[in-house]
C-alpha positions, 0 to 999 in steps of 0.5 A: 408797506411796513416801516419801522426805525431800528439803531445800527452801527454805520453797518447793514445789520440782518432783518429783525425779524426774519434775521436774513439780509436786507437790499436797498430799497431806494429812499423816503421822502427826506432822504433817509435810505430805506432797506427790504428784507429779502424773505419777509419782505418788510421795509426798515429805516435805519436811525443811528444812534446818538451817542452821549457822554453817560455812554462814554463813561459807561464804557469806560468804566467797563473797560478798567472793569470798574463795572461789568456788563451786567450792571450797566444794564441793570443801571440804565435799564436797557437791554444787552442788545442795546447796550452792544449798540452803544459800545460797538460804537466806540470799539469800532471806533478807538483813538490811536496813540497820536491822537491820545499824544495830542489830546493828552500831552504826556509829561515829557512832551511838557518838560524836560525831566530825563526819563528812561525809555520801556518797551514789551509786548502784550501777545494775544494768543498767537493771533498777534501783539500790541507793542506798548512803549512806555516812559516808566520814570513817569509811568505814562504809556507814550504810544501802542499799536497791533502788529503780527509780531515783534520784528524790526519793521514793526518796532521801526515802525513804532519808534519812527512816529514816537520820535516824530512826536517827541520832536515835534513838542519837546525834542526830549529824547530818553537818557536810557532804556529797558527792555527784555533784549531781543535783537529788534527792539536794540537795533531800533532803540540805538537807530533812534534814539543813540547810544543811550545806555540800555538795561536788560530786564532782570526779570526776564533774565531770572523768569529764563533762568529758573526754566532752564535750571530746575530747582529739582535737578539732580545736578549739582552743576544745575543748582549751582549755576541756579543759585548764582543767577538767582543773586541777580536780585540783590546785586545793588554795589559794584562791590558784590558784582565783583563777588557775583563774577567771581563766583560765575567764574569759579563755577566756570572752571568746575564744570566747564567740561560738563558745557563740552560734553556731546552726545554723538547720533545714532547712525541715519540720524539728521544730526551726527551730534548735540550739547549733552547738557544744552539747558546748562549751556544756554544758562551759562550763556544768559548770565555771560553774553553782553554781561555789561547789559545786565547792570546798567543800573548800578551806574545810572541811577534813573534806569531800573533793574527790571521792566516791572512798570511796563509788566504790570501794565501787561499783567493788568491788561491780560486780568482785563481782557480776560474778565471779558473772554469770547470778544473778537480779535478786532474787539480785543485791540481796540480794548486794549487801545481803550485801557491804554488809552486811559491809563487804567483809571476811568475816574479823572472826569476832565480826562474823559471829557477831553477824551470825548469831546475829540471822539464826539467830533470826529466820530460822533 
C-alpha cells in the first residue's frame, strides 16, 4: 500500500492525484492519521508544516506589499502551491486588536497624553465593512473588526471592548472625536466616552457637497450655495466663520423660495407631491443642521477638521487589497486584520518578532 507525506492546513485537502475526497483510513504505527483516496485508492499521511519566522516575514512584506507573490517564490525557490501552504497558514489564523493591544501597547495605554478619538469604515464591496478605530493624534490604530454594516450594535459592539482596554491599562479616555456623522457612530461615542466634543469631517461634508451641487448646473442657486460650501476648507478664525454665516445667510433670503417649490404628481401617482429642487434642499441642509458640529476645531485645537488620518488609512488598504484582486472574502479581512495589524510598515524587526513569538505559540 502506497504512503506518501504531503503538507496540509489543519484541514482534509483532495487527493494529490486524482483530486477527489480522502476517508479516514485508521492510523500508523506512531499514531499519525493516515487517509484513502476514494477513487485511486492510494493512502496519504498527513505532516504539517512547520512554519518559520522567514515565513512570517515573508508575509508580512506581501501583506504592506513591500513584495508580491511572485518574488517570494523566485526568492526562496519554492513553488506557488507551497508557498499558499505557508501563507494560508496565517490567513487562517489573524491576531485580533485585543490580542495586538496586549502584544503591542499603543501609545495611549503607556501615557496620558490628550488625544483625539477617529472612527470610519472600510467597505468591501457590499459583502460588508471592517470599522477601524483610530487615535489619530498619535496616528495608531487602537481596535478593528468585520461586521455587516455600521449599525449601533456593531460600533457598540466595538467601543465596549475598546474602553475595556482603555481602562484596564491607563483609563486615558478621548478628549475629543472625529467622524464622518452618522447617527451610530454619535450615539456610541457619547454613550462611551461622554460628552467629549465631536468634530464631523469636513471632508466628507465637502465629498457630499460637490455631488449634490454640480460645478455645471445652470443655476445660479446651485453654484452659489457650491461655492459657500466650498469655503468650508479655508475657515480657520472665528472672524471668517461670521463672514461664512453671513454669506449662508444671505443666499437663504435670495433663494429661499427656490427650497419650497413643489412639483405636484400626476394623477395615480404613489406621491401627490416632491421638493422640485431636492438636491439644493439637502445642500442647504448639510451646511446648516448641527452647524456647531462643523467647527469644533476652531476652538479645540487637538481635534482636526477632517478625518484624513484614518482616510489614508482606508485608501492605503483599498490600494492594497486590490494589488491582490480574486482572494476570498474570509482572505480579505484577515488581510486587512494583518496590515492593520502592522501598521502599514513590515521593516521594525523587534515588532514582527513580538508579533511572531505570540502567533508561534498560539498558533504555531
Amino acid at each position: 500500500m502506497h504512503e506518501k507525506n504531503i503538507h496540509f492546513l489543519d484541514k482534509i485537502i483532495g487527493c494529490r492525484h486524482s483530486r477527489n475526497r480522502l476517508v479516514k483510513f485508521g492510523k500508523t504505527s506512531s499514531g499519525r492519521k493516515r487517509f484513502r483516496c476514494t477513487v485511486c485508492g492510494k493512502t496519504f499521511v498527513f505532516k504539517k508544516y512547520r512554519v518559520k519566522f522567514s515565513d512570517f516575514v515573508a508575509f508580512t512584506q506581501y501583506v504592506t506589499s513591500m513584495v508580491n507573490r511572485k518574488k517570494i517564490i523566485t526568492d526562496q525557490n519554492i513553488t506557488r502551491p507551497t508557498l499558499n501552504t505557508k501563507f494560508n497558514l496565517f490567513f487562517d489564523h489573524p491576531l485580533t486588536a485585543e490580542e495586538v493591544w496586549k502584544i503591542l501597547p499603543p501609545t495611549i495605554s503607556k501615557k496620558a497624553d490628550p488625544w483625539v478619538y477617529g472612527v470610519d469604515g472600510k467597505w468591501l464591496k457590499r459583502q460588508g465593512v471592517i470599522i477601524i478605530h483610530r487615535d489619530v493624534t498619535h496616528g495608531e490604530n487602537l481596535f478593528w473588526s468585520f461586521h455587516k454594516s455600521e449599525s449601533y450594535e456593531a460600533l457598540n459592539n466595538d467601543l465596549d471592548k475598546l474602553s475595556s482596554l482603555i481602562l484596564s491599562s491607563s483609563g486615558n479616555f478621548p478628549v475629543g472625536a472625529i467622524s464622518d456623522w452618522k447617527q451610530a457612530i454619535i450615539t456610541s461615542v457619547a454613550s462611551h466616552f461622554g460628552p467629549i466634543p465631536h468634530q464631523r469631517c469636513l471632508s466628507h461634508v465637502l465629498r457630499l457637497a460637490r455631488r449634490l451641487l454640480p460645478k455645471n448646473s445652470p443655476m445660479p442657486a446651485t453654484l452659489g450655495l457650491r461655492s459657500i460650501a466650498l469655503e468650508l476648507k479655508s475657515i480657520s478664525k472665528l472672524k471668517e466663520l461670521r463672514q461664512w454665516r453671513k454669506s449662508l445667510k444671505s443666499w437663504h433670503k435670495q433663494y429661499e423660495y427656490l427650497l419650497k417649490q413643489k412639483t405636484l404628481a400626476e394623477p395615480g401617482h404613489k406621491k401627490k407631491w416632491w421638493y422640485t429642487h431636492s438636491n439644493l434642499r439637502r445642500g442647504y441642509r448639510l451646511l446648516t443642521k448641527d452647524q456647531p458640529s462643523l467647527f469644533v476645531y476652531l476652538t479645540n485645537k487637538l481635534v482636526p477638521k477632517s478625518n484624513n488620518s484614518l482616510e489614508g488609512v482606508n485608501s492605503h488598504l483599498d490600494q492594497k487589497l486590490g494589488d491582490h484582486r480574486g482572494i476570498r472574502l474570509n482572505q480579505q479581512v484577515s488581510f486587512a486584520f494583518w496590515h492593520l495589524t502592522l501598521g502599514g510598515d513590515a521593516t521594525d524587526m523587534s515588532k514582527l518578532r513580538k508579533l511572531w513569538d505570540y502567533w508561534k505559540k498560539k498558533f504555531g
